[in-house]
N, C-alpha and C positions, 0 to 999 in steps of 0.2 A: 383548506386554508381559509380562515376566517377574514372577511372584509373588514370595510370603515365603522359599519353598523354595528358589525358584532363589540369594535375595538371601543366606541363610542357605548357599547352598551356594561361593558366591562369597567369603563371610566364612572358610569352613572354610578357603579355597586361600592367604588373606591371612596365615597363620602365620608369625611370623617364620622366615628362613633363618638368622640371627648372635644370638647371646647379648648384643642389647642394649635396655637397658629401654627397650621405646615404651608409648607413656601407652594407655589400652584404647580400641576406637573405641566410640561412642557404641552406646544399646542398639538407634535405630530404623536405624543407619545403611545408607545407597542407595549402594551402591558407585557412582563415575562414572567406568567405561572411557574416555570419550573424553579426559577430561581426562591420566588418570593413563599409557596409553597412547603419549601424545603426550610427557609427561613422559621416562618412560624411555627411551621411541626418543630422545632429544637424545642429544648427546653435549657438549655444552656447559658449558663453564667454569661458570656461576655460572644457576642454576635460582632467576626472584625470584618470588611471592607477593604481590604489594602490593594490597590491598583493606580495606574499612573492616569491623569488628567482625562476624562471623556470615557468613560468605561459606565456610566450611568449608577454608580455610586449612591449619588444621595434621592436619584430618583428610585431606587429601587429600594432604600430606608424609607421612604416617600409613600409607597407601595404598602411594603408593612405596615407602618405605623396608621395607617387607615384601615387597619383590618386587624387593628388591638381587640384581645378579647372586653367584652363587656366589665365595666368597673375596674378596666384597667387604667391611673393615669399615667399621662403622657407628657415627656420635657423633651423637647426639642429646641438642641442650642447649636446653630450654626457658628463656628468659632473660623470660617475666612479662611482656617491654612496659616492664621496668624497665632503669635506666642500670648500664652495665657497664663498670668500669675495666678497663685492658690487663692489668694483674696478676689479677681476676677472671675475667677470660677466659683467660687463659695455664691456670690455676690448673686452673680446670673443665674444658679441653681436656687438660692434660696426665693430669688424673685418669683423665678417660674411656679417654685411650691407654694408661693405666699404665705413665706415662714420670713421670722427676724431673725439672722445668726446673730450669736453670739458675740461677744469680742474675746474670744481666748484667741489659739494658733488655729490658722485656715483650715490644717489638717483634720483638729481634732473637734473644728466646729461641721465639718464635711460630715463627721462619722454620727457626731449628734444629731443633724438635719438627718441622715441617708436610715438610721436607727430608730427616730420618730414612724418611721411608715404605719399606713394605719389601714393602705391597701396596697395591689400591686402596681409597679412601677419601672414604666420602661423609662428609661435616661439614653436619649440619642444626640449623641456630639459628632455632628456631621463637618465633616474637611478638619481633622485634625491638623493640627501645628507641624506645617510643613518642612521647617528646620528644629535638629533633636532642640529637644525644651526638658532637660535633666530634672526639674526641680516640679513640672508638670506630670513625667512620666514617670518619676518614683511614685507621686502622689495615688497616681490612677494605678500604678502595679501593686500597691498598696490596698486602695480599696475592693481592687479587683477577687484579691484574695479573700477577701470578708464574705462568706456563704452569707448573705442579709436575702430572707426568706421573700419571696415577692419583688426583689430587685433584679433588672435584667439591664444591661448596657449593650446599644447597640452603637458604633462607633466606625466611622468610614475617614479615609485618609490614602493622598498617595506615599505616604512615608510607614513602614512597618516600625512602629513605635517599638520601643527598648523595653520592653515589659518580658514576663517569667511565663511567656508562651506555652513552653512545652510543660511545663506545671499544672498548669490550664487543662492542657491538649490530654494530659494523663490521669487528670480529672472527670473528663470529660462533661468540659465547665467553657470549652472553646467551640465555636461554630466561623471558620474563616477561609474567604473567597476571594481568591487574586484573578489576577484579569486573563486569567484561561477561562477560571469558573464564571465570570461576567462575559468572555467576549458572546459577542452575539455570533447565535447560529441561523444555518438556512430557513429554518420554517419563520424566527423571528425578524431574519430577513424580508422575506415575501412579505410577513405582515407590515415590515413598513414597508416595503413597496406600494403594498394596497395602500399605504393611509396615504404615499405621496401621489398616486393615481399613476406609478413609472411602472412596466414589463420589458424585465430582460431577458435576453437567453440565458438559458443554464451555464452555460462557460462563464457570460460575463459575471453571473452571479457565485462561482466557485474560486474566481480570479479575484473577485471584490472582496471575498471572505479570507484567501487567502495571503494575500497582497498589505492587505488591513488587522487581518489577526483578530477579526471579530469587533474590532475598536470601533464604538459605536459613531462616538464624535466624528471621527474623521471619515466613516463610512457618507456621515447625513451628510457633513459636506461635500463631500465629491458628488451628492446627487443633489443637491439644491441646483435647480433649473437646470437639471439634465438630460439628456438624450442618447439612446444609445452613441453613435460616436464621439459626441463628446464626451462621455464616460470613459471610451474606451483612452483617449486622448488624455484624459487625468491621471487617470492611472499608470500611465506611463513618468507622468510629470508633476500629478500633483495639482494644486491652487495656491494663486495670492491668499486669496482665504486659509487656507489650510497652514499654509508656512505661517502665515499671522498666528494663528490659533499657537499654532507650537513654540512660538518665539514669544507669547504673553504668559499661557498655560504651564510652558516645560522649562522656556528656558528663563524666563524672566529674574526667576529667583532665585536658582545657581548660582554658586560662587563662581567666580570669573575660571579656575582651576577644574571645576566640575565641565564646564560648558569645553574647555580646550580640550577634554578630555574623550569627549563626545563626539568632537568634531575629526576624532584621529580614529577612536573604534567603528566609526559610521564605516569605514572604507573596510572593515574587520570581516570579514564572514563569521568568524569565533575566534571565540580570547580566552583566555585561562588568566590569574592571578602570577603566575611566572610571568604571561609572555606581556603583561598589562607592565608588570617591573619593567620588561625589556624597551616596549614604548615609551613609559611615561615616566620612566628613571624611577626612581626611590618611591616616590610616594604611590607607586601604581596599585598595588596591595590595597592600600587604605583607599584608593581614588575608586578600585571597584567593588569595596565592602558597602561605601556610602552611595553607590548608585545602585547595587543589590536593595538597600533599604529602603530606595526611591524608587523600588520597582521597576527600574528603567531598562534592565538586562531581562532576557530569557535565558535559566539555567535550568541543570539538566538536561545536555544534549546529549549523555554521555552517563553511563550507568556510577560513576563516582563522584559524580555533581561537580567534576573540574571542571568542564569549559563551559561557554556561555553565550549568549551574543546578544548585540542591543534589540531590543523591541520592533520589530521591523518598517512598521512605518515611519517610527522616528527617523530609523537610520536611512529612511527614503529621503524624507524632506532634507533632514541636516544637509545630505550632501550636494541639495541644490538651494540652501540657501546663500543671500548673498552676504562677500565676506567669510564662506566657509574652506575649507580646507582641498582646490581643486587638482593641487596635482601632492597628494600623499607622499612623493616619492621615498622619501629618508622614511617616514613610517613601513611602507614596503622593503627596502632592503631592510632596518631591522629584522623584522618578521620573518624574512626567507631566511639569515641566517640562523637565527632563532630556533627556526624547524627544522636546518637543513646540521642543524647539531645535537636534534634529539632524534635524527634518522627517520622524521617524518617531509620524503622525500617529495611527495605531492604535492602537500601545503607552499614547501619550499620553491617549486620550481613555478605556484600561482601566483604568489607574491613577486617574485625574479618577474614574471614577464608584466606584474601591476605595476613595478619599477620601471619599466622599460629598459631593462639586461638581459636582452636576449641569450646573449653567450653566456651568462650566469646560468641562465634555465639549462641551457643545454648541457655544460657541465655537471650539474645536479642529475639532471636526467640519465648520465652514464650508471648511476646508483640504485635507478631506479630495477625492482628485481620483477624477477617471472611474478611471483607468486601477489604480488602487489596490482599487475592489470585485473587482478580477481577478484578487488577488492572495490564494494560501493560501482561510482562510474568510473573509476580509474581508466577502463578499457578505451572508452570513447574520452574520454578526457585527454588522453594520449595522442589519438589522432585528433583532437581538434589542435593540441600543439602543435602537430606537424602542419596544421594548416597556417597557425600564425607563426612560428618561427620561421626564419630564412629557411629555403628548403636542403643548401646545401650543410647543416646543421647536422640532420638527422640520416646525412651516410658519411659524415666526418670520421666516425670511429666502426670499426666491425661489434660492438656491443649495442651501439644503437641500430642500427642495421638491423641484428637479430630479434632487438624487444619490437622495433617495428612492425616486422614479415611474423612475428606471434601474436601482438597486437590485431593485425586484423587477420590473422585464423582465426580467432575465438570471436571478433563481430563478423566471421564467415564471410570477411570479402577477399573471396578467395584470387577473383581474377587480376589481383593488386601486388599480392605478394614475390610472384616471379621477376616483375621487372624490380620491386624492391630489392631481393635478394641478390639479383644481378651485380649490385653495387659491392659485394663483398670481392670481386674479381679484382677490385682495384687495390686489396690489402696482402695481395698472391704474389708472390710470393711469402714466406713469413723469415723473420731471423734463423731461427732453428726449425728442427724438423718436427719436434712437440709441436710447440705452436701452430704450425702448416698442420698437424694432423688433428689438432683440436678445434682449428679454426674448420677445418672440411666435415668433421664429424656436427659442430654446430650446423651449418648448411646441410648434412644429411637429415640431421632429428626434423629440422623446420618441412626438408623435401618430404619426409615421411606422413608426417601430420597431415601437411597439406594435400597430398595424393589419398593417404585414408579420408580427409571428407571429400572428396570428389569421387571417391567410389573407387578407387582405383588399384589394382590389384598390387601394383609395384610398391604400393607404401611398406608392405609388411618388411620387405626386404634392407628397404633405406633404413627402417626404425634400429633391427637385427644388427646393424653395418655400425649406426653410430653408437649402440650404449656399446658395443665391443670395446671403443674409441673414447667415450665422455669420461673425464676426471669426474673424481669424486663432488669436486665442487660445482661441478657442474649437475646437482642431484636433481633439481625441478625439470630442467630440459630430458634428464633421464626418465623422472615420471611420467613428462606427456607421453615420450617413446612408449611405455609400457602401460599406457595409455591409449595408445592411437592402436597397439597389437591386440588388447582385447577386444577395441571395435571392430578390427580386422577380423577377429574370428567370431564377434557376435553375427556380422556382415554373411559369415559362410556359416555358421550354424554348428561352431565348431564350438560349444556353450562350454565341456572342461578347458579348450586349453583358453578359451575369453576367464576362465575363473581363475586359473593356473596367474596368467598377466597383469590381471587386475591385480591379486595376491600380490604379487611383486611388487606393484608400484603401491597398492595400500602401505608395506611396510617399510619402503622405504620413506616414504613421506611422513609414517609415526617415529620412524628413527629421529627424523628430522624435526619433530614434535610443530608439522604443517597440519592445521585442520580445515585450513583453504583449499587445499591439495586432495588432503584422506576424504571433504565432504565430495570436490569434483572427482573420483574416482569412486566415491558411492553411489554418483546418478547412473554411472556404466552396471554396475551392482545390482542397482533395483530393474535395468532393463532386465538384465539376466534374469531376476527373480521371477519377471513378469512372464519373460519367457517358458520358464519351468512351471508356473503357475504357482508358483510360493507367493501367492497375494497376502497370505497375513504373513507372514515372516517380512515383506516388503514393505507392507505397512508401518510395521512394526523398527524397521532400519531406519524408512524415511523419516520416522517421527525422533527415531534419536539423531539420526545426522543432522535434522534441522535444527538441534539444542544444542549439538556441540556447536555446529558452526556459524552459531547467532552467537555464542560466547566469543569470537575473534573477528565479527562483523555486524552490521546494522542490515548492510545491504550488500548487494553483489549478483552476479549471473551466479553464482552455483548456491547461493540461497533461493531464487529464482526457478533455476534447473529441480532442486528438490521439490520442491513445492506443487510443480507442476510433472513429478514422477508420482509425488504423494496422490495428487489426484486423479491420476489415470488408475492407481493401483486400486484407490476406493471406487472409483466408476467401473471397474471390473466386475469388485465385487456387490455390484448394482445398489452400492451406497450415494445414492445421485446427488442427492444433500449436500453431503459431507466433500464429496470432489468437484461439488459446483464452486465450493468457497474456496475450495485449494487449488483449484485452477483460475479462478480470481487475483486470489493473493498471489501465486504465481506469476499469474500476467500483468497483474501491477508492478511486480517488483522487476519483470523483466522489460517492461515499456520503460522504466525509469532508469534503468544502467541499458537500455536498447542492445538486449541480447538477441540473437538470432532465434534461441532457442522459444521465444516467444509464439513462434511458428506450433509448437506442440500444445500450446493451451489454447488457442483459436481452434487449430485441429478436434481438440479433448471437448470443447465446448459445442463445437456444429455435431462430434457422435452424439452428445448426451441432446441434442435438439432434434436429431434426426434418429433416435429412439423412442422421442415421443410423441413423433409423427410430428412434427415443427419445421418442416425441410425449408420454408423459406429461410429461416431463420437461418436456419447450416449454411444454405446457399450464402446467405451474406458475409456469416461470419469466415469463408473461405474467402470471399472475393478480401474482405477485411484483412485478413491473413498475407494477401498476395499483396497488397497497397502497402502493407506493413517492412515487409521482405524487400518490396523495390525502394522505401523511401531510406531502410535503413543501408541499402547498397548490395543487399544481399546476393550473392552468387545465384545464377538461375540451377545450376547443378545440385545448389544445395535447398534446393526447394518445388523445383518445378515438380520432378517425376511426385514426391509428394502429394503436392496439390493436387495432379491429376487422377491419385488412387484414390484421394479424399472425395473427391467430383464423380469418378465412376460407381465409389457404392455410394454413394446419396443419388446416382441415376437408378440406381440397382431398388433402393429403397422406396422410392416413388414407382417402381415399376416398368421401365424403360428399359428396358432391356439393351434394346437394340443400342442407344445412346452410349449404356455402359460401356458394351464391345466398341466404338468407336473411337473410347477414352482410353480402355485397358488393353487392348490388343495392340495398338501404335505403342505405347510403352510398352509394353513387356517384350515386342522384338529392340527397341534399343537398348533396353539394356542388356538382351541376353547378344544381338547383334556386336557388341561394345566394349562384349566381356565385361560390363561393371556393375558393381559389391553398391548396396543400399548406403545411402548417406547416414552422417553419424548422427545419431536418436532417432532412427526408422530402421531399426537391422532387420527386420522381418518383414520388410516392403517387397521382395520378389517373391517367398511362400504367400503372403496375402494375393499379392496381383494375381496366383494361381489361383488361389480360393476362391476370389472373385471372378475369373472367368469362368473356373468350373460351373459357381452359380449363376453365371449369364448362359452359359447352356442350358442347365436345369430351367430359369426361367422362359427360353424358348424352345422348348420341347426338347432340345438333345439330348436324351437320357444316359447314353448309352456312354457318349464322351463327357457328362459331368462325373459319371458314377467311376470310370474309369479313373477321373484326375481328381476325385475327391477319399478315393479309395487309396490311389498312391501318395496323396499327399500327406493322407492322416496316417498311414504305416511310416514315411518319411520322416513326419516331424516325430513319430516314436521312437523312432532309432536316433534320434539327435538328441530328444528329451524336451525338446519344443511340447508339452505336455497342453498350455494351453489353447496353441492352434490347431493338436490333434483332438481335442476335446472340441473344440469349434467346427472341425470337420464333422464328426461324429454327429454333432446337430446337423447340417448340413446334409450328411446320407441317410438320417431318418427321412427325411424332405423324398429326396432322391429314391431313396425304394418303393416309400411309399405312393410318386407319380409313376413308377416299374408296377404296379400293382406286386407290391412284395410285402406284405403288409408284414407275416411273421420275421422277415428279417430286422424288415424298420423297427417293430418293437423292441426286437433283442439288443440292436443297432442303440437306439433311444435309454433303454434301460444301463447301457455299459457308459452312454452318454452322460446320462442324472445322476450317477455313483461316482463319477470322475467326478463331474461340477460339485458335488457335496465335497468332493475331499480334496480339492482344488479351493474349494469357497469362488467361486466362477458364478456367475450368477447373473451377466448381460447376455450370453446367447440366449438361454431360459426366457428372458423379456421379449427379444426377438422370435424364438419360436411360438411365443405363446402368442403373440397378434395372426398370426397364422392357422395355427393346430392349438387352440385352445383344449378342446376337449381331451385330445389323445395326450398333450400335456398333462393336465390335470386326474389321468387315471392312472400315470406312472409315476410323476412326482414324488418325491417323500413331503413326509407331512409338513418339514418345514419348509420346504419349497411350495408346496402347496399354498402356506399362510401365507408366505410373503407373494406372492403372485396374484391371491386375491386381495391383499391389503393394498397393493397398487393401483389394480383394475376395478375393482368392487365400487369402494363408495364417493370417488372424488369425482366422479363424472355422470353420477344419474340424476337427471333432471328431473327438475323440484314444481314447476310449473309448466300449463302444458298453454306455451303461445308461441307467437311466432320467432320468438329468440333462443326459444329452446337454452336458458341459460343452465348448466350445473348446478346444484350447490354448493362449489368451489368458486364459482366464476361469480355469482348471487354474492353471497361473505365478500370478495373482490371490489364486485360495486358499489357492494353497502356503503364500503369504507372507503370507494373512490367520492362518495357523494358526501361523505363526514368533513371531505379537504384533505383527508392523509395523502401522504405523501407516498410515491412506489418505496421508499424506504420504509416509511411506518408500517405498513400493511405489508410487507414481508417479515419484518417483525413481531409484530402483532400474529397473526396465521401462521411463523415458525415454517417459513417458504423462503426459498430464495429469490433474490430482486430480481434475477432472469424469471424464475416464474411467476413472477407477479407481471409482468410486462409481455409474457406470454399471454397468460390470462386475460389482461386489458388490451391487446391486440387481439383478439378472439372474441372478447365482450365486443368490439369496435365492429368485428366483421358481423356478427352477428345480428347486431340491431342497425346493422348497413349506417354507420357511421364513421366521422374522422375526427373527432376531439372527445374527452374525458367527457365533459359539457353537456355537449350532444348525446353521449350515452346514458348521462343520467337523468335528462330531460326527456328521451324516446324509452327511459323502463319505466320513468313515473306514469308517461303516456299508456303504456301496456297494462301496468298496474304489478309492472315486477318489485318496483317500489315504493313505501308509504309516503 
């Protein structure tokens, strides 16, 4: 990150080259290379500007135009935002070129003056005419058109002027940036931080970015004489200042009809052009074409560019300024009805409670379906209504009852659901006997579900009882059931008839053309796969379920759940790369709809640290895991035994033997004590516990009872088809014969071993045995096992100078670019590494040259001479 000096040294280079007056830049201003960079390399006709007020517009024409190539001149005509007749323009151009127009028509004295050129010529009309100027903007879509050789316009405004754009655009004669391409980013953040002498935390600076939208104006002011908490304090609320700015800047000039209009979307989360009619009667159509033009909407939320929503900081201040529109209510009920007639039942039942109609929400809510809590946060959205609705609300009817007690199985809080379901006793008896036996068969499917994630053996039976029982319309409640029976038998190792179930409910859900459903019954899919070792066939699923079911969603737990199979399935096949990002994007998208299943990409991310000897790092990201599990409520049954397997082989891996058995041994008698089945997304948690204490024997001498339970485990999982935890044993007894002194077994043992992983595509035991048995690795291997085991091990870790920091040349490249100011993002970038490994790496740099800040390390390698 570059300082004041560097910012002040980049200002000195901004001197004009041409004798013409440019207005001064600002006192704190952050030059932005990227933008201005991108500007000049064009070569294009007409360079547009269009963004709403404070977006640094004309300072960034400002920027260019001091950096015209040589012999280029320059007219710079500031036109206020105010209307300009052709004779007014004529007038001011021809002054600037110190020519005499003509007296014919303005247009065709314009063409004469612009025709004259004798070199090149930039022409910049900064703050274009803020209200349409018809008789202005023919003029300029006119000249626009005219290829005149050496002419270049570059032209900023918050209003996207009425000219033949896409004409332009397909000429490739247009270069134009709206206030995404302007807003400011993090690194141009820090740099103004530096120029104001403020340091914040990273939150507060991802909060300010995203709160702000980049918006540069309103950024400087919430820091003008700030401090952290009183930053934090703003932006909850804003300033005097800030609301000023917006009421001189945005709203001053608005027609009295534009500002009411403003002040009714502010309370909008999104709007569409229908629902804008349904607000703002008749004219709403046209009321958001002309704030579209005023840049004042963000559109494209939505892949058919139908909805939209205001600008976000705008829609922050409007709502507290004074005079503004504090209790919405008649706009809210519109709205809920609105959505609650195009069957978008969520919108509807948000608006119901912004009205304060409770009993409206909850009516609507009766609509709300299975397959809708899968969608985005709907899941948790749900239960935070039950938190603000009256509570006797949500067990008024026996249908809210059941979205309830399904509602929180899928955010896994399991110990919730019993006394909910209780509540259906009060609807017992029913009119008829249908009814009594579909109302019972509902309460069976939910008892089912919920006994399959607690492990429990009796769920198969409830599932089997109620689809005998569920109506046809009753099809999602039937999926899960057929659902909840494949876990059941992933659970026992019973992998055809988990295939046989899953089948079932796959097809039923394509009958019903659900891809919410078909993608949540492909994560059951790709365990299976994993199970059998079909890692590229699993791959290969993962990558088409997450395309289908982004076509019927943005977000969701079962985009989530994919994402985070995808990556365990590439970490298999020792792709560490490619499933570091996919268990990212997983865990992003499951911290954001707070799915439980978030649990498995904490998990997936401490194996892939405690593979590469990084075991604080696991350790944390387990404890992380467990913080995570109790903030979202989560059942301890649905995670504990988990954690604990996760913790004993990370004891196992550090070499604690003793430790491990402490961990693995008390679990594995409750659950065989317990009689109970692995939770759902860990089916293979009680063959592992076995694997893992076989090898806590092996690592403290007991040969004779690892070799026995790692022999029966791996014939066991072959008669199931469990192929890649028999291949994992398989490793495991080369270990094992060869502390037997049995070396010729181990080999035969090792060689049946590296044939499966080839044809499996299995390739993390391999990384494992080879930190141990390199050499005997490396003489059995096939050759492309071979490559890749030394392309990992080989050259990323030999040390490049010989001092007391013992740095890699991994970790060297690392510092270099810590010392340039990159950012952990740049420099994972840049090196084509992951951010976790970059942060690896500069925690390893840290320990190394026995320091605690980036600072410090670059200062004690200059000191060594590891850097110039």
């Amino acid at each position: 990150m570059s300082g004041p000096s560097s910012v002040r040294a980049f200002k000195c280079q901004l001197t004009p080259r041409l004798k013409s007056p440019l207005p001064r830049l600002p006192v704190n201003h952050v030059p932005r290379p990227r933008l201005s960079r991108a500007l000049l390399a064009s070569e294009c006709r007409l360079t547009l500007l269009s963004a709403p007020a404070g977006f640094g517009k004309s300072v960034l024409l400002n920027e260019c135009a001091r950096q015209a190539p040589a012999g280029t001149r320059l007219v710079w005509l500031d036109l206020s935002g105010r209307a300009l007749t052709l004779a007014e323009l004529l007038a001011r151009l021809a002054a600037a070129l110190q020519q005499t127009p003509g007296a014919g028509e303005p247009y065709d004295e314009l063409c004469n003056l612009l025709s004259r050129l004798e070199q090149p010529l930039w022409i910049v009309l900064d703050d274009y005419p803020r209200q349409p100027c018809a008789v202005l903007d023919e003029c300029l879509d006119r000249l626009l058109g005219q290829a005149l050789p050496g002419l270049r316009w570059w032209i900023s405004g918050r209003r996207r002027p009425d000219w033949n754009l896409p004409r332009l655009l397909l000429q490739d004669d247009l270069l134009e940036l709206d206030a995404y391409a302007l807003a400011l980013q993090e690194e141009e953040l820090l740099r103004l931080l530096d120029e104001l002498g403020l340091e914040l935390p990273t939150e507060l600076c991802a909060r300010l970015l995203h709160d702000y939208e980049g918006w540069l104006a309103g950024i400087s002011l919430l820091l003008l004489k700030a401090d952290v908490p009183s930053l934090r304090e703003r932006l909850g609320a804003g300033t005097p200042v800030l609301q000023d700015y917006i009421g001189r800047e945005v709203l001053s000039d608005l027609p009295a009809m534009l500002s009411r209009a403003l002040l009714v979307l502010a309370h909008m989360p999104r709007f569409s052009t229908a629902l804008c009619e349904q607000l703002l009667e008749e004219c709403g159509g046209e009321i958001l074409g002309e704030l579209r033009s005023r840049q004042l909407v963000i559109h494209g939320l939505d892949s058919r560019g139908e909805w939209c929503r205001l600008w976000r900081p705008l829609a922050l201040i409007l709502k507290q300024l004074p005079g503004g529109m504090p209790a919405p209510t008649q706009a809210h009920l519109r709205a809920c009805q609105w959505f609650y007639q195009r069957g978008e039942v969520r919108d509807a039942v948000e608006h119901a409670l912004w009205a304060e109609q409770p009993e409206v929400a909850a009516s609507y809510l009766q609509c709300f379906g299975h397959g809708q809590l899968l969608v985005g946060h709907s899941v948790t959205q749900f239960l935070h209504w039950r938190d603000e609705l009256p509570s006797h609300l949500f067990a008024s009817t026996p249908r809210l009852i059941t979205l309830l007690g399904w509602a929180l199985i899928i955010c896994a809080r399991l110990d919730e659901v019993d006394q909910c379901m209780a509540s259906l006793a009060n609807f017992l008896p029913q009119a008829d006997a249908r009814r009594q036996h579909q109302l019972l068969a509902q309460w069976q499917a939910v008892q089912g579900v919920l006994q399959r994630q607690r492990g429990q053996p009796s769920a198969r039976q409830h599932c089997l009882e109620a689809l005998e029982v569920l109506s046809t319309t009753s099809w999602s409640q039937r999926v899960l059931c057929y659902q909840a029976l494949a876990q059941q038998a992933l659970a026992l190792g019973e992998l055809d008839e988990a295939r046989r179930c899953s089948d079932a409910g796959l097809k039923l859900a394509r009958l019903k053309g659900s891809l919410v459903f078909e993608g949540l019954l492909n994560v059951d899919q790709l365990h299976l796969l994993a199970m059998r070792g079909e890692f590229e066939h699993g791959v290969e699923l993962a990558e088409q379920a997450l395309q289908q079911v982004s076509m019927a969603l943005r977000q969701g737990p079962v985009l989530a759940r994919l994402r985070l199979l995808h990556g365990s399935l590439l970490a298999s096949q020792g792709r560490t790369e490619e499933a570091y990002a996919a268990y990212r994007a997983g865990l992003q998208e499951a911290e954001v709809c707070e799915d439980a299943y978030l649990l498995f990409g904490y998990l997936g991310l401490a194996e892939l640290a405690a593979v590469t000897g990084d075991h604080d790092q696991a350790f944390q990201l387990l404890r992380e895991a467990e913080r995570q599990m109790q903030w979202l409520q989560v059942s301890e049954e649905r995670y504990r035994g988990v954690l604990q397997l996760a913790d004993g082989a990370l004891c196992l891996r550090r070499g604690d033997g003793q430790a491990a058995r402490e961990i693995l041994q008390p679990l594995f008698e409750r659950y065989d004590s317990q009689d109970l089945l692995a939770p759902s997304g860990f089916y293979d948690l009680l063959p592992r516990l076995r694997h893992y204490l076989a090898l806590v024997d092996l690592r403290q001498g007991l040969l004779e009872p690892a070799l026995e339970a790692l022999v029966a485990l791996r014939d066991e999982s072959l008669r199931r088809d469990h192929l890649a935890l028999a291949c994992e044993c398989r490793f495991s007894l080369v270990e094992a014969l060869l502390a037997s002194s049995r070396e010729s077994e181990a080999e035969q043992e090792l060689r049946s071993a590296l044939s499966e992983a080839q044809r499996l595509q299995l390739f993390r035991p391999l990384q494992e045995l080879y930190q141990r048995q390199p050499g005997l690795l490396m003489r059995h291997a096939t050759p492309d096992q071979r490559l890749r085991l030394q392309q990992e091990h080989a050259p990323d870790e030999m040390p490049v100078k010989d001092s007391v920091a013992l740095l890699s040349a991994r970790e060297l490249e690392v510092l270099t670019l810590i010392a340039q100011g990159r950012s952990n993002l740049e420099i994972a970038e840049r090196l084509f590494i992951s951010l976790h490994t970059v942060k690896t790496h500069a925690r390893r740099i840290n320990g190394k040259l026995k320091v605690e800040r980036r600072t410090q390390a670059v200062a004690q390698a200059k000191a060594l001479g590891l850097l110039d």
